[in-house]
C-alpha positions in Angstrom: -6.0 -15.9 -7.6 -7.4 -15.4 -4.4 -4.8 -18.0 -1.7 -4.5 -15.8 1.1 -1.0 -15.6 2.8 -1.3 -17.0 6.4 0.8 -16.7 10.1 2.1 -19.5 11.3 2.5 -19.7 14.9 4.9 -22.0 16.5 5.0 -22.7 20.0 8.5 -23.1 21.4 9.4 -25.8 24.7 11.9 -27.2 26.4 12.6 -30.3 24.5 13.5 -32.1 28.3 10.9 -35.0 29.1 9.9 -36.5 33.1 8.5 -33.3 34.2 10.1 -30.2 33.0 8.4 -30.0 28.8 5.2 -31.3 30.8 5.1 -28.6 33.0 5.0 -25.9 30.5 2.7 -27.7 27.3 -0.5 -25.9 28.3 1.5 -22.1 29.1 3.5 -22.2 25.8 0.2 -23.9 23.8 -1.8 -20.7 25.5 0.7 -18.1 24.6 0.1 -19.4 20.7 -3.6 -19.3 20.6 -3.6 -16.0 22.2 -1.2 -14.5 19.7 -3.6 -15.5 17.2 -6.0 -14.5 18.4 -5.0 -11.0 18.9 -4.0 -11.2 15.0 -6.8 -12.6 13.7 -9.4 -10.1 15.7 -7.3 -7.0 14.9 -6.5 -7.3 11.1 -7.8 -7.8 7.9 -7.0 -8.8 4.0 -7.2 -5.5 2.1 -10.2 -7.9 1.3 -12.2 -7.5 4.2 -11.3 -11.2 5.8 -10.0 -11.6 9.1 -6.1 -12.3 8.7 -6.1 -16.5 9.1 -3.2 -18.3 11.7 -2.3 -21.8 11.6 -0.9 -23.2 14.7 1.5 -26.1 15.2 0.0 -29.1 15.4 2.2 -30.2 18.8 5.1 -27.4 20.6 7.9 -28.0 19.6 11.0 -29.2 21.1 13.1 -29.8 19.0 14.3 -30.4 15.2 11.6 -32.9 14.4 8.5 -31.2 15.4 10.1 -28.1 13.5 10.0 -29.9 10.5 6.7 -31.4 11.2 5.2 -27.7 11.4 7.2 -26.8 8.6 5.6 -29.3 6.5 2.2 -28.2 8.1 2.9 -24.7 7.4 3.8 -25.6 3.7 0.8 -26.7 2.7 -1.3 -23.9 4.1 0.5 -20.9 2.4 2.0 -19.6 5.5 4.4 -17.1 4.7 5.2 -15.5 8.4 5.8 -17.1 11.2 5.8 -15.4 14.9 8.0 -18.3 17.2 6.5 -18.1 20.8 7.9 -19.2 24.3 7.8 -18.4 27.6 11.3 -20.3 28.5 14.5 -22.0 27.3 14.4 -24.0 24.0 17.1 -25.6 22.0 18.2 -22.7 19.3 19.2 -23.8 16.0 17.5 -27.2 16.6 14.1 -25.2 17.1 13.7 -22.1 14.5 12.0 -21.3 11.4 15.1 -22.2 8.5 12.8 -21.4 5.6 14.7 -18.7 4.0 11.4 -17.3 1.8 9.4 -16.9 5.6 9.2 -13.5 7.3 10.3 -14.5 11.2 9.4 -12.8 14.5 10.5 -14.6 17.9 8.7 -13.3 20.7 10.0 -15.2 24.1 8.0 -13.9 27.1 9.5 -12.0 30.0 9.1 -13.7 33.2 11.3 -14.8 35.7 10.5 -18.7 36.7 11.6 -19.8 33.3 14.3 -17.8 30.7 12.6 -17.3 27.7 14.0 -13.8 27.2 17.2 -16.0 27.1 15.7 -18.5 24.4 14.6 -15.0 22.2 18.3 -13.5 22.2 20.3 -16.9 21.2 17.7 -18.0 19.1 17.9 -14.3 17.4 21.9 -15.0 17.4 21.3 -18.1 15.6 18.8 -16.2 12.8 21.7 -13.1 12.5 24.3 -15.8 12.2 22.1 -18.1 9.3 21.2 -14.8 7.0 17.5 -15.5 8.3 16.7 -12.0 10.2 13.6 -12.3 12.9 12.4 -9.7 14.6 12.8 -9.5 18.3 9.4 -9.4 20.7 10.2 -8.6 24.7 7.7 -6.6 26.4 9.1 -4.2 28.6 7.7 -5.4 32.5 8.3 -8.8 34.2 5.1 -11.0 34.1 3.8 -13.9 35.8 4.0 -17.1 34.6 0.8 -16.8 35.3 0.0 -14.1 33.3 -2.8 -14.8 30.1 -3.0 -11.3 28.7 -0.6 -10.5 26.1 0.9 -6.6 27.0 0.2 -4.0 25.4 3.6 -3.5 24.1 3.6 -6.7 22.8 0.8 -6.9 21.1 1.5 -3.9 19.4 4.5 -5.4 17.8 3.0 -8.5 17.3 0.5 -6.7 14.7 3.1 -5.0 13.3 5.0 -7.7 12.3 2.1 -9.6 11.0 0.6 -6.4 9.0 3.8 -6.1 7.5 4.4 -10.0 6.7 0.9 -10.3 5.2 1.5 -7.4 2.7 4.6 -9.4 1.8 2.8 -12.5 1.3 -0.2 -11.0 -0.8 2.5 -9.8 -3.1 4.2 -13.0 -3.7 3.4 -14.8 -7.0 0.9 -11.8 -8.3 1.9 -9.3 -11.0 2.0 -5.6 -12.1 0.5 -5.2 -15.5 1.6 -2.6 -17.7 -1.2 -1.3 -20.2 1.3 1.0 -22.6 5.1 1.3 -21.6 6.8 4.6 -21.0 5.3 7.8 -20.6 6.8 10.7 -21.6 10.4 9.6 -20.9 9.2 9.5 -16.8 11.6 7.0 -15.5 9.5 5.5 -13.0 7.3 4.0 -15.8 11.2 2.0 -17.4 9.4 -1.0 -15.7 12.5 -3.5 -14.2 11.6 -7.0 -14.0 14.5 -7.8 -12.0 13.2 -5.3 -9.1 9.8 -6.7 -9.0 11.0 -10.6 -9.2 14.0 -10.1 -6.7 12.6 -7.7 -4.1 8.9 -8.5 -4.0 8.6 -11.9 -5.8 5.8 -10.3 -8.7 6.1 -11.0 -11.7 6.0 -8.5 -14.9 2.9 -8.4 -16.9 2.5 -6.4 -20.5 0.0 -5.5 -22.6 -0.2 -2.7 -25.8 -2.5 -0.5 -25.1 -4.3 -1.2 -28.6 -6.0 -4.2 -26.8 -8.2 -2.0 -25.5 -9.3 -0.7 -28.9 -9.6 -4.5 -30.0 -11.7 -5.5 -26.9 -13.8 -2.3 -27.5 -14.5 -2.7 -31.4 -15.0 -6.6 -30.7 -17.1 -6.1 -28.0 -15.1 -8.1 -25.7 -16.8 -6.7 -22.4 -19.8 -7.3 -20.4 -22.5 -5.1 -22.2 -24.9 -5.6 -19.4 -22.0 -4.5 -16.9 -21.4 -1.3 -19.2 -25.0 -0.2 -19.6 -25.5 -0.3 -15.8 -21.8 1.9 -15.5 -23.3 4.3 -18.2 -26.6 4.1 -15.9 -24.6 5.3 -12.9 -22.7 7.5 -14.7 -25.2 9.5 -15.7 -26.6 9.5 -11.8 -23.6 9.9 -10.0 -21.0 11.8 -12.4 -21.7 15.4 -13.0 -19.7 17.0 -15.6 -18.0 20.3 -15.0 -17.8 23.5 -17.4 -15.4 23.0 -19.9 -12.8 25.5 -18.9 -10.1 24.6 -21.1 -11.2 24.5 -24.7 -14.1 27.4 -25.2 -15.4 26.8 -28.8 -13.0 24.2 -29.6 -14.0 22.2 -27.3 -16.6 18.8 -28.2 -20.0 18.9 -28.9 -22.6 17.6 -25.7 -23.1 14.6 -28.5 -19.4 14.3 -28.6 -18.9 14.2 -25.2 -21.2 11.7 -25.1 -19.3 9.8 -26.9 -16.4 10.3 -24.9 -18.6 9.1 -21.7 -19.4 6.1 -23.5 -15.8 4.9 -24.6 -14.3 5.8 -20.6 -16.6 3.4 -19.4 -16.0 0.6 -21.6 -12.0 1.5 -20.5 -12.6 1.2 -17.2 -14.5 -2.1 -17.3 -11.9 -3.3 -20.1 -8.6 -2.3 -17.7 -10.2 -3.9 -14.3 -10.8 -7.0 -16.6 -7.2 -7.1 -18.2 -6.1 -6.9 -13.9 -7.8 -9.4 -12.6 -9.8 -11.2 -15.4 -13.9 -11.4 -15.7 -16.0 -15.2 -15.8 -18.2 -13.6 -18.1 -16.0 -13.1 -20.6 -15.6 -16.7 -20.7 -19.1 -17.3 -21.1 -19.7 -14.9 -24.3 -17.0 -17.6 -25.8 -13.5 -15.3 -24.6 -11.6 -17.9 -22.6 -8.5 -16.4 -22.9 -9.5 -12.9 -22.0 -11.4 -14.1 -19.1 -8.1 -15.3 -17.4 -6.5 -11.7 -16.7 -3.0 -11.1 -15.7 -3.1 -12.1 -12.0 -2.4 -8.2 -11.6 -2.3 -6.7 -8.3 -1.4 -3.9 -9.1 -1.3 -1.9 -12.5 -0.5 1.1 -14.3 -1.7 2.8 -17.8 0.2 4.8 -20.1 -1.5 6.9 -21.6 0.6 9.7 -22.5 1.0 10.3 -25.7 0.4 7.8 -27.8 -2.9 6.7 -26.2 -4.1 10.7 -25.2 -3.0 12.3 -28.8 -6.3 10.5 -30.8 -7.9 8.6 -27.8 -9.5 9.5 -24.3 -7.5 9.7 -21.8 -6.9 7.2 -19.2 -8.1 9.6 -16.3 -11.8 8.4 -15.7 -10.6 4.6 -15.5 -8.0 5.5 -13.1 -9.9 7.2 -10.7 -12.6 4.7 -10.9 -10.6 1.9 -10.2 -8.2 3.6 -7.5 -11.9 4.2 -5.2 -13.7 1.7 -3.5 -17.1 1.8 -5.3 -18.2 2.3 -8.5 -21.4 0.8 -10.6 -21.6 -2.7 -8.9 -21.3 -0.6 -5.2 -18.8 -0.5 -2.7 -15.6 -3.4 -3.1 -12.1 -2.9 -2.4 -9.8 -0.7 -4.1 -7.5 -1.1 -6.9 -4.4 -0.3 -7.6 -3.4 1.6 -10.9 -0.9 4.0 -11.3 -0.9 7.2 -13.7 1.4 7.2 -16.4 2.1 3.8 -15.3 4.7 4.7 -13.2 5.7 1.3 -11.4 7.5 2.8 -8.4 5.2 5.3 -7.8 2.3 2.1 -8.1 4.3 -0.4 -6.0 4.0 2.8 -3.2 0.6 2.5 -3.9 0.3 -1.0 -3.7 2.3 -0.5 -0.2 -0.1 1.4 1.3 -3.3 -0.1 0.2 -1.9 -3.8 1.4 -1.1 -2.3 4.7 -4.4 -0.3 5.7 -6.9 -2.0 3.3 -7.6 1.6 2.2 -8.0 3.5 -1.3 -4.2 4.6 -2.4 -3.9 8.6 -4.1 -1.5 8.8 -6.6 -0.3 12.8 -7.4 2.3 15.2 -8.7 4.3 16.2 -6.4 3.6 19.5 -7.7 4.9 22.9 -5.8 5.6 24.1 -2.2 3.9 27.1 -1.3 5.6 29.1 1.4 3.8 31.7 3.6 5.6 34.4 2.2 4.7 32.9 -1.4 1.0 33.0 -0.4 1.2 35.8 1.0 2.2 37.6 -2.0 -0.1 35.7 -4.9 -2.9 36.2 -2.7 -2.7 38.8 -0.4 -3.7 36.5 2.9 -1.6 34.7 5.5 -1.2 31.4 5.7 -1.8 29.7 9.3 0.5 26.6 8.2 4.8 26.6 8.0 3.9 26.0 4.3 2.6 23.7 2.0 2.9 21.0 -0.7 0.5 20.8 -3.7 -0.6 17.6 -4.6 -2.7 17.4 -7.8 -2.8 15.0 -10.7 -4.4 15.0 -14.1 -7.7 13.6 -12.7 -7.0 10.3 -11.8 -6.9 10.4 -7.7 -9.1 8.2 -5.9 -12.2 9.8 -5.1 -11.8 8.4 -1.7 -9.8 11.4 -1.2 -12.2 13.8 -1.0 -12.4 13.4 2.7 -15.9 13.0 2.5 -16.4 9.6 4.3 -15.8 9.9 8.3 -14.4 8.3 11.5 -15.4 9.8 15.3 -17.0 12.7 12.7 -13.6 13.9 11.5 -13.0 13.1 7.8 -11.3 10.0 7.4 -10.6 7.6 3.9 -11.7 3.9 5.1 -11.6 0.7 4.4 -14.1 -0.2 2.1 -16.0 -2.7 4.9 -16.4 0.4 7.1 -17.8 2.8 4.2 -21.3 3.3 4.3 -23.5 4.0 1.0 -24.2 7.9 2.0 -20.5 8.4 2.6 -19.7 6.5 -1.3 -22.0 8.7 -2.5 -20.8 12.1 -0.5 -17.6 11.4 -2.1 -19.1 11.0 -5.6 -21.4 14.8 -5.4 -18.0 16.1 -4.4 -16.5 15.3 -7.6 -16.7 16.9 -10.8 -15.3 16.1 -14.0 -13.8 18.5 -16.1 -13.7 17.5 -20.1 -10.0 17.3 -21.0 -7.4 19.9 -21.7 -7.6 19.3 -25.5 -4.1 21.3 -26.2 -2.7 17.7 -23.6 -5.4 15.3 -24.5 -6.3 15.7 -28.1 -8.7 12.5 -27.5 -10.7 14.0 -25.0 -11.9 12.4 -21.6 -12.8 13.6 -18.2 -10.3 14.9 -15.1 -11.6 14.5 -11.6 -12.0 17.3 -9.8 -12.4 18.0 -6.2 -10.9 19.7 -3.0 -9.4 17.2 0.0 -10.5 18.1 3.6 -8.3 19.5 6.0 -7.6 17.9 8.9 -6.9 14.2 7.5 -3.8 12.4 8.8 -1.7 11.2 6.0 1.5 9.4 5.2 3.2 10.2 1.9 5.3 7.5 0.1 7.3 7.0 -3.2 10.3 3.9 -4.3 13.2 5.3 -6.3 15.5 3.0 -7.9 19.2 4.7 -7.5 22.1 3.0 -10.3 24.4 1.4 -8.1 22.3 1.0 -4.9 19.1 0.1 -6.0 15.2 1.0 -4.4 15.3 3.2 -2.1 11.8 4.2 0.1 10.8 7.4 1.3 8.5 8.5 3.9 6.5 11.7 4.9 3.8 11.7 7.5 1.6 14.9 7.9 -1.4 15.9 7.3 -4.4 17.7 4.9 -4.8 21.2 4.8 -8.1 23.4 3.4 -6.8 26.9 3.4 -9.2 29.7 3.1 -11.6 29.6 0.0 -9.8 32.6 -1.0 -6.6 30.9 -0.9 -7.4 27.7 -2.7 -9.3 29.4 -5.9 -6.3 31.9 -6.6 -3.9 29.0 -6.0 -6.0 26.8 -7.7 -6.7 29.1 -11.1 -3.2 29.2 -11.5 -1.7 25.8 -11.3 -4.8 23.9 -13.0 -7.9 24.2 -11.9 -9.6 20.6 -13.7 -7.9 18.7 -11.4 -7.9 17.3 -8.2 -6.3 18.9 -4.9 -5.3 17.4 -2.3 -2.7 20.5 0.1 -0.5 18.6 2.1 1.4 19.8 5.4 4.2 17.0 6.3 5.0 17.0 10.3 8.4 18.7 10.9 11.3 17.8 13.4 13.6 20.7 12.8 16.6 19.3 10.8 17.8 17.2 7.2 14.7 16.5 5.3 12.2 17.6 7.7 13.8 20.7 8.8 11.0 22.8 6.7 8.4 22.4 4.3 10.7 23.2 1.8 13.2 20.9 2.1 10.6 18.1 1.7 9.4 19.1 -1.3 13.4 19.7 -1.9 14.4 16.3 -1.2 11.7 14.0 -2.7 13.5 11.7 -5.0 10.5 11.9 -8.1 7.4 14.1 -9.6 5.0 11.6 -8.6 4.2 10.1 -4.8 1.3 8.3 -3.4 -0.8 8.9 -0.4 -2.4 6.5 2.3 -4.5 7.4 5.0 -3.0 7.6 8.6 0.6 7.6 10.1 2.0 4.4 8.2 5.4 5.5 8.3 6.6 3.0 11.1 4.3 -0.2 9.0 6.2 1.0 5.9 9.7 0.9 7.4 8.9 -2.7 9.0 7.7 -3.4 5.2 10.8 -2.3 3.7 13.0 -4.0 6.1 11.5 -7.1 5.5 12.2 -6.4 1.5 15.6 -5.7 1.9 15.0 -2.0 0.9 16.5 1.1 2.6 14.2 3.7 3.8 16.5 7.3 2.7 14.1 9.9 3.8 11.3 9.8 6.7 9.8 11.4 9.9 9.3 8.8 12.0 10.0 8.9 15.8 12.4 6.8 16.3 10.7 4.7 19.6 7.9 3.6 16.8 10.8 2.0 14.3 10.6 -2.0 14.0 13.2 -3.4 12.0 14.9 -7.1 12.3 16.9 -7.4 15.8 20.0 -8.2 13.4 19.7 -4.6 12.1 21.1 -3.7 15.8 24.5 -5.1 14.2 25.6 -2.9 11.1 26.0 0.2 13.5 25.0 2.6 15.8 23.5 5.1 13.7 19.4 3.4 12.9 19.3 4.5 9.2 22.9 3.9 8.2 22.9 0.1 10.0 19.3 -0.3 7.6 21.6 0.6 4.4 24.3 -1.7 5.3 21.8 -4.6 6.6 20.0 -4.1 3.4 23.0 -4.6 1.1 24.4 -7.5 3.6 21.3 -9.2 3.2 20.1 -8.5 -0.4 16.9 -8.9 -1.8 14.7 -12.3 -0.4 13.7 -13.4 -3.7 17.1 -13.0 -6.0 
């Protein structure tokens, strides 16, 4: 389904008639249009589209125009609004009441009229309805006159609606589950009740046998899967096998193997999101899909112990090309861990960008490196993140912004940069002693030098999700380094060394106590400094941030947060749990 979410914008007046709501029609009217369009230029759908705002059809003074744009707004799947002003407007009689709308309020900061007085009792009136808004005030005094929206402004402006979007895009969609529970891994105990009540999703399930059923029925595009064999065999160089010696398969087998991952990966992304073709060869019902957003497959072990694994689909999906060229990413999580997908899905929804998905595998200290390898490490330390061959490919660092490497949206990424990241891949044939089936691991080696933001949801008994945060960045150490390193963890899979930024105390007092205090084995990557969009995103779910490295000036929660105490992190606990979750 593709309904976009939109922004409403509603422009705020003085409901007063004969000369003072005629005064200020075309300043509060301006301050709307320019607020979107500041939104509308800057940010995208994770699907390349500008991000659409609908505008009030009149200002509004009062509580019938509010329910006149609130009808409006209904009918055009708005699912943020951002209340505008520049003076004083009735409160109660005025604001957004739909409880299921993410609110901002900005009320502009001049001195002819009070709208910074509108922005605080209209924020009073939110705190005291259970409706939290956020609170936008730039900094300097303006004109009245003034048409450019400051800088400060602006900036929260599009963080509010970056946030609100990802909350829309999520609402009605669902996670699909191909398999259940891996290996006991908890994060894969899908909850219905998290996804329904905190992001509005729905659950989806399928056994993973339908995949056997769509393969031996042919229930697939065979003209799709001969042109992904065709590319396969251009763009997908096999590595040594370095696991099995002569137990390994046969170049015939392998073949085989090839052959089978392909039709998985065409078969999962059509289970996701459904196929039109499939409706032509006569398979109405499979041509629907599940409406999936995001996904996760099993796999482990009662997929991996007599078929191939899941890794080549995984990675295929979670970059932003494959056979039919350079599209938007997917979202599908390893093992299907859920949490560790909806981080995932976080992070892709907020930057439009490929999501990595890895064990949280070991820190290596200095003196740890130092003594496996007999070099010196130039970083405090770092964090190992590899997975069993199912990383985006993205993550190779090999596409590039201002000629640093960089991991893009797929609107910015350019054919030679798909295909850099594609000739730095291999793909190792499976560990046969894990994957008895067989299959492919990607393997490659992340640039240095990336910024990065690390995130994974926990769900805690008693307090329920929890979000943490690390921002850093890539590391490549020395060749030297990496191979030794490498050889002895497992060296068919992917790499990615990350080095989170350090402030000196709790969590982020050291490398180590990162890696310490991360909540799960698995956590997913994003390209950039997210953290601040992610807490704004969690605070708009209702879901406390327990761990992150954020400086504290860039933190954008709802004004009403300023209420539960003093201390930022414990008031987003007790706001959280005040609140609840938006959708329960």
């Amino acid at each position: 389904m593709t309904t976009l979410p939109k922004i409403g914008i509603r422009p705020t007046i003085d409901g007063r008639r004969k000369g003072i709501r005629e005064s200020l029609e075309v300043q509060t009217m301006n301050m709307a249009k320019a607020a979107a369009e500041l939104i509308s230029s800057t940010l995208r759908y994770p699907n390349g589209k500008p991000v659409e705002c609908i505008i009030a059809d009149t200002t509004i003074g009062g509580v019938n125009e509010a329910a006149a744009c609130a009808a409006k707004f209904a009918k055009e799947n708005v699912t943020a609004t951002l209340t505008v002003t520049p003076c004083w407007c009735y409160g109660s009689e005025t604001m957004d009441m739909d409880p299921l709308t993410q609110k901002a309020v900005w009320g502009f900061n001049g001195t002819e009229r009070p709208g910074a007085v509108y922005l605080a009792a209209v924020l009073a009136a939110h705190a005291q309805k259970g409706l939290p808004a956020f609170g936008i005030y730039g900094r300097d005094v303006k004109d009245a006159t003034d048409t450019e929206i400051p800088e400060d402004v602006a900036t929260k402006i599009l963080a509010f609606a970056r946030s609100a979007v990802a909350v829309g895009l999520m609402r009605g969609k669902s996670y699909l589950s191909m398999g259940s529970v891996a290996m006991g891994i908890a994060g894969s105990i899908v909850s219905p009740e998290f996804f329904e009540e905190y992001l509005n999703m729905r659950c989806e399930s399928v056994d993973m046998s339908e995949i056997i059923r769509r393969v031996n029925e042919k229930i697939y595009d065979e003209a799709e899967y001969e042109k992904a064999l065709a590319w396969i065999k251009a763009n997908c160089r096999q590595y040594e096998d370095i696991y099995n010696g002569k137990a390994g398969k046969t170049p015939e087998e392998q073949q085989k193997v090839w052959e089978y991952v392909a039709k998985m990966a065409i078969i999962a992304r059509d289970l996701m999101v459904g196929n039109p073709k499939l409706a032509e060869m006569g398979f109405r019902e499979e041509a629907e899909g599940h409406n999936a957003i995001a996904a996760g497959f099993q796999g482990q072990r009662q997929w991996t112990d007599h078929m191939p694994n899941g890794d080549f689909l995984e990675t295929v999906l979670n970059s932003s090309f494959d056979w039919n060229g350079i599209r938007e990413a997917f979202v599908v999580a390893t093992e299907n861990d859920a949490l560790n997908g909806v981080a995932m899905l976080f992070g892709h929804l907020l930057t439009g960008t490929a999501s990595g998905f890895s064990d949280v595998r070991t820190y290596w200290s200095p003196e740890a490196v130092k003594r496996a390898t007999g070099f010196d490490l130039e970083v405090p330390g770092m964090i190992h993140l590899i997975n069993s061959g199912a990383t985006t490919m993205d993550a190779t660092g090999r596409q590039t912004r201002d000629g640093k490497p960089a991991m893009k949206p797929f609107w910015e990424i350019t054919d030679d940069e798909a295909k850099a990241c594609l000739d730095a891949t291999t793909w190792v044939p499976a560990n046969l002693g894990y994957f008895r089936g067989g299959g492919f691991s990607s393997r490659f080696l992340t640039r240095g030098g990336m910024p990065v933001t690390m995130s994974r949801i926990n769900r805690i008994k008693g307090l329920g999700p929890v979000l943490q945060i690390a921002e850093g960045y890539t590391y490549e150490p020395p060749k030297e380094i990496h191979d030794i390193l490498d050889k002895r963890t497992d060296p068919g899979w992917p790499t990615t060394w990350f080095v989170p930024n350090l402030t000196g105390k709790g969590a982020f007092k050291d490398v180590y106590s990162v890696m310490a205090n991360w909540g799960a084995n698995h956590g997913a990557f994003n390209y950039g400094h997210i953290g601040a969009d992610l807490i704004t995103l969690a605070s708009m779910l209702r879901i406390p941030v327990c761990m992150h490295n954020v400086p504290e000036e860039k933190i954008f929660r709802p004004a009403v947060w300023n209420a539960f105490g003093m201390e930022k992190e414990g008031a987003d606990y007790r706001a959280c749990q005040a609140l609840g979750p938006v959708y329960r």
